[in-house]
C-alpha positions in Angstrom: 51.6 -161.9 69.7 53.3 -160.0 72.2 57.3 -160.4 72.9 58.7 -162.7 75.3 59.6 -160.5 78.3 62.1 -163.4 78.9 65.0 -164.9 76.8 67.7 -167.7 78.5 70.6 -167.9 77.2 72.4 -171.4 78.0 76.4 -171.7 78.6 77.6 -175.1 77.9 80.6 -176.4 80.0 82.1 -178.5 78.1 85.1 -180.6 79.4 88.3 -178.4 79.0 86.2 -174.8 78.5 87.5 -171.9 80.0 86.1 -170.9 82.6 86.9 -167.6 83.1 85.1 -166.8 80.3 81.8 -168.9 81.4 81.6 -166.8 83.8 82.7 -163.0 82.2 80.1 -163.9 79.7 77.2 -164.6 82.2 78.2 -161.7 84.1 77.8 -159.4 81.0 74.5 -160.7 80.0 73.7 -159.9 83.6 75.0 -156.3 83.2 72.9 -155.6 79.9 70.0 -156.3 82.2 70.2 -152.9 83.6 69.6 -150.8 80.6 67.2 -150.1 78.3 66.4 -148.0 75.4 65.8 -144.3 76.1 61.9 -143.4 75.6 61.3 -147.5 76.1 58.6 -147.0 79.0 57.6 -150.7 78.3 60.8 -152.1 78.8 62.4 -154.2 77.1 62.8 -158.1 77.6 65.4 -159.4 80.4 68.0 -162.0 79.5 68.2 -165.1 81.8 71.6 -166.9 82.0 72.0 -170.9 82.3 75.0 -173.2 82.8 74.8 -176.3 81.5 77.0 -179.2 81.4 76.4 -183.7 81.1 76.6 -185.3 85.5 75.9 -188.7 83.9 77.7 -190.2 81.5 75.0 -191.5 79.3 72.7 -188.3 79.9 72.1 -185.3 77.9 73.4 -182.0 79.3 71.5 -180.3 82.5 71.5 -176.9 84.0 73.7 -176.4 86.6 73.2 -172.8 87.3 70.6 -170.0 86.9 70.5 -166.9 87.2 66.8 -166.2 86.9 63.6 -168.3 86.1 64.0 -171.0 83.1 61.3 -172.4 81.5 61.5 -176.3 80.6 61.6 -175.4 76.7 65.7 -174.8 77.6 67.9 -172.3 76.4 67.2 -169.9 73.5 70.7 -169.5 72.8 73.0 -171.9 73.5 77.1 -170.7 73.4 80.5 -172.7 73.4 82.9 -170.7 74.7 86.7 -171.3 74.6 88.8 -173.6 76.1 92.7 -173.5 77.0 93.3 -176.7 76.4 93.9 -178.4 73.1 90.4 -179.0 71.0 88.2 -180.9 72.3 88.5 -184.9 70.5 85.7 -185.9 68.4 85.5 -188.9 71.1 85.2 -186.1 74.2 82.4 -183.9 71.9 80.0 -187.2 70.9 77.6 -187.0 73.9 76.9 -183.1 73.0 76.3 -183.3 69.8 72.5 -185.5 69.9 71.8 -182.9 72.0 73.2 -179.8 70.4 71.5 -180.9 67.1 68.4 -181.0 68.6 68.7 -177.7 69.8 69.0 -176.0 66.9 66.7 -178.1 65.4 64.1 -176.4 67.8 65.1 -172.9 67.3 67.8 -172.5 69.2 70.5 -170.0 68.3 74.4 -171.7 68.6 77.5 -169.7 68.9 80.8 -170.7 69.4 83.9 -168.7 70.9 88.0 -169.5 70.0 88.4 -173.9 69.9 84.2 -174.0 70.4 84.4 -174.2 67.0 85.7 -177.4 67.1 82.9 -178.8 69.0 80.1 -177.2 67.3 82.2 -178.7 64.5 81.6 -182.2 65.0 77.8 -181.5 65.2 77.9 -181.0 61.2 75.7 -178.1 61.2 78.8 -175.9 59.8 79.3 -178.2 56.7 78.8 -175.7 54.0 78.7 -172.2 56.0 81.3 -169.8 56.3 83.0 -170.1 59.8 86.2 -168.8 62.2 88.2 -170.0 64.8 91.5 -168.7 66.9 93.6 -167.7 63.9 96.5 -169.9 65.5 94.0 -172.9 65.3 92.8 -172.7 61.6 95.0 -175.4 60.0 93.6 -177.6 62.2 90.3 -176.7 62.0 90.2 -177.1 58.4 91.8 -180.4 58.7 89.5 -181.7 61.0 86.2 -180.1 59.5 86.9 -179.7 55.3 83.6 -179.1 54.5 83.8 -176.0 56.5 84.7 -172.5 54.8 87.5 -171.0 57.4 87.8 -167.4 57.5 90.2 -166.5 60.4 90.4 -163.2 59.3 87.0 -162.6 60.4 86.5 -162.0 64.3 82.7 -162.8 64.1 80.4 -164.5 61.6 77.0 -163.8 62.0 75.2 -166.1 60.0 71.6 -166.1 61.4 71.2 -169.0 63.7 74.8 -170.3 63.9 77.5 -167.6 65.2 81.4 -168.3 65.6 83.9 -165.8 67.0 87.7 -166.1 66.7 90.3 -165.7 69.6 89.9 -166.5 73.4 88.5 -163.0 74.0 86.2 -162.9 71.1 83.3 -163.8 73.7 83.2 -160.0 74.1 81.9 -159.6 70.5 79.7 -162.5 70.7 77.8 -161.7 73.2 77.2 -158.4 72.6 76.3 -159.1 69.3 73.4 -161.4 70.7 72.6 -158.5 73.1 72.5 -156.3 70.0 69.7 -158.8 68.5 67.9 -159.8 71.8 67.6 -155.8 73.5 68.3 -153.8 70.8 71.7 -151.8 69.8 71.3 -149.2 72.6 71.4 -151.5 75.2 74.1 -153.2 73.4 76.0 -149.9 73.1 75.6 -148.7 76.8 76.5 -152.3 78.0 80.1 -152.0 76.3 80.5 -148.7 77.3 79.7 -149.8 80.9 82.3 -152.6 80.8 84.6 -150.6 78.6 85.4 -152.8 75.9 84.8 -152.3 71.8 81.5 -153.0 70.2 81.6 -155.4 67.5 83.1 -154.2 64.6 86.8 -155.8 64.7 88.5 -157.9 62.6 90.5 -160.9 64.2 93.1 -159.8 60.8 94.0 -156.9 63.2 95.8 -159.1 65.4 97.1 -162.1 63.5 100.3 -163.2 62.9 101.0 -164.6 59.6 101.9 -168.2 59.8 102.4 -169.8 56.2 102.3 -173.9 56.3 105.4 -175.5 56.2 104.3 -179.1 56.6 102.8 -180.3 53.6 106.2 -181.6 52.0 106.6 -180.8 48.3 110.3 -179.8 49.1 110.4 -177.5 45.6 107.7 -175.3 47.6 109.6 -175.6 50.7 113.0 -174.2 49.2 110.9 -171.1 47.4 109.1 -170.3 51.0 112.8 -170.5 52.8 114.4 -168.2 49.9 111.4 -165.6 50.3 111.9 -165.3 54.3 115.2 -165.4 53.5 115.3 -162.2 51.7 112.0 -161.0 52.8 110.3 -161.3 49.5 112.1 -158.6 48.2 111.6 -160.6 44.7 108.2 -162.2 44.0 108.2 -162.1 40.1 107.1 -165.5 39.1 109.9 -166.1 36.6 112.4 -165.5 39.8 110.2 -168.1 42.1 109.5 -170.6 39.4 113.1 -170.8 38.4 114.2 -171.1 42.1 112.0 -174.3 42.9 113.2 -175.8 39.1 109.8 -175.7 38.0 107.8 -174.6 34.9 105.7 -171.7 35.7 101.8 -173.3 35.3 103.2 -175.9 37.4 104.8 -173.9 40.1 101.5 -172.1 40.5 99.7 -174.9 40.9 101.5 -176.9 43.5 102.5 -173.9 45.7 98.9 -173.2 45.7 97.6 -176.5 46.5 100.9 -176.8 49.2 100.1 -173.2 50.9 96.6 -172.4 50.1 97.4 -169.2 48.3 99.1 -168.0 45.1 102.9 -166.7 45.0 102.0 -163.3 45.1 99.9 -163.3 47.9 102.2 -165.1 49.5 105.5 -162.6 49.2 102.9 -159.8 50.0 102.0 -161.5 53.4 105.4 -161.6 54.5 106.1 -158.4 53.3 103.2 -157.0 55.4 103.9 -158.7 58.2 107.2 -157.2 58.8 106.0 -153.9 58.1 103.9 -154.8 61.0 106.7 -155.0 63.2 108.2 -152.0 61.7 105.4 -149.9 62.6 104.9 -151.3 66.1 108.2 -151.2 67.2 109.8 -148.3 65.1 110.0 -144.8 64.2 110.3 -145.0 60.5 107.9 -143.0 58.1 104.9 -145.2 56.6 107.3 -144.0 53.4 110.5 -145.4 54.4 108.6 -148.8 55.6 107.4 -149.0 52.2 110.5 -148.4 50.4 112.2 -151.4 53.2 109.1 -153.7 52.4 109.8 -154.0 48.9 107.1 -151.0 47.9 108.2 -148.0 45.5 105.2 -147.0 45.5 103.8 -145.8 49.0 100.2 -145.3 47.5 100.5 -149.0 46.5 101.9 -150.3 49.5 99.1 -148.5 52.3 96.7 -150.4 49.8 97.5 -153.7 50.1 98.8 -153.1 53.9 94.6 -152.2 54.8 93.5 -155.3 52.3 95.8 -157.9 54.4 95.6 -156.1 57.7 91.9 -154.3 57.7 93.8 -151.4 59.1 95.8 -148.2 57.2 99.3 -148.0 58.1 99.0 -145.2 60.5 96.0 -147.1 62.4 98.1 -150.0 63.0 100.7 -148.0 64.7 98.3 -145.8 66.3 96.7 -149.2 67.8 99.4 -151.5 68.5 103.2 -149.1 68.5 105.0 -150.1 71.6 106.3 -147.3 73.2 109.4 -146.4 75.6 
């Protein structure tokens, strides 16, 4: 069977959706449209863009723009990109999510950019698959959706016919990823150096700021997360952090994990790392003297965990984000 010479991919706008990035996304499909592999004398297949969003109130979405010629079988892909206002309400996403269903139900390939998530949340089709969001947004994401599996570390997921990217400008990786699988990775690769921005390959970690929970009220928990930003987790022996919130140590572990998600430890490393993060971006110190500030004797030790939490060494975060005079 030969290969569609053809593939449309559909951009839903969605009420609230950014649309700057509507429209940087169609205009980089567009731009991929001009290269092609080197030694490809056949070509390879163009990439349509459509817009797509509901006129009546009780009708499914239509296409509102096109920048080529759509067939009626609709989009191949279909993307929600971000939004800069708050997430859309389950009551707002209802008339999308028949039709989004249905969609992927025929073969279409759904991706969602930033607070999209939330949308292509309500359609139930992430229940069970491993998915990411704005880092910023991820408490409520996982509130909203718990059957989902959150990793906000993650910049992109990739998981076959469902993709979600992270932050607002995460469309970048999206979409290059699905001109990595429609037109190959050349074209993929000249297209980003065209438009001067990274292939896929980062990690939303890179970027995040750590934000522990302090809503969930179990005020033992509360006083232990207050005393370790206090004195910047100098101390994170259990004895020390059990004995601090007057509990007995099986216990302690238990509710601080079920009140922040993560163990002690990983916990007092977090913070640790994230001033260190601040350190290196906005100081001169050594990676050594960091360390030793951070709570590390060991400066071995310390550039280990630093590129487990951060997906970066030491030296590459400064490199990437040091703020200079």
């Amino acid at each position: 069977m030969a290969q569609r010479q053809q593939v449309e991919v559909g951009i839903l706008l969605y009420p609230g959706v950014q649309t700057s990035a509507a429209l940087a996304m169609t205009d980089l499909f567009i731009v991929s449209n001009r290269f092609q592999a080197p030694g490809d004398s056949h070509g390879l297949r163009t990439i349509v863009v459509s817009h797509w969003r509901i006129d009546e109130a009780d009708g499914p979405p239509v296409r509102v723009l096109n920048t080529g010629t759509s067939t009626d079988a609709g989009p191949d892909v279909l993307i929600l990109p971000p939004s800069l206002a708050d997430p859309i309400a389950a009551e707002v996403a209802a008339p999308y999510v028949e039709w989004l269903c249905e969609r992927h139900a025929g073969g279409s390939i759904l991706g969602s950019v930033c607070a999209g998530a939330f949308l292509l949340g309500e359609t139930g089709l992430l229940d069970g698959r491993t998915a990411t969001t704005h880092w910023i947004l991820q408490d409520q994401f996982r509130a909203r959706f718990p059957n989902v599996l959150v990793d906000a570390d993650r910049l992109l997921i990739d998981d076959g016919m469902i993709l979600t990217a992270g932050g607002l400008m995460a469309w970048t990786d999206l979409c290059l990823r699905l001109v990595e699988r429609l037109r190959g990775a050349e074209v993929m690769t000249q297209t980003a150096r065209f438009l001067l921005v990274d292939p896929p390959g980062r990690e939303q970690r890179f970027y995040s700021v750590f934000s522990p929970r302090m809503t969930h009220g179990d005020r033992a928990v509360l006083e232990v997360q207050r005393w370790l930003q206090e004195t910047e987790a100098k101390d994170i022996s259990l004895v020390t952090l059990a004995a601090k919130a007057g509990l007995e140590r099986r216990t302690f572990l238990r509710r601080f994990r079920k009140a922040t998600g993560m163990t002690s430890s990983e916990y007092g490393q977090r913070l640790r790392v994230s001033k260190a993060c601040g350190l290196l971006q906005f100081g001169g110190k050594s990676v050594e003297q960091i360390a030793w500030e951070t709570g590390y004797t060991d400066p071995g030790a310390f550039r280990k965990i630093f590129a487990r939490f951060v997906g970066l060494t030491p030296g590459e975060y400064r490199q990437r984000f040091a703020v200079t005079a």
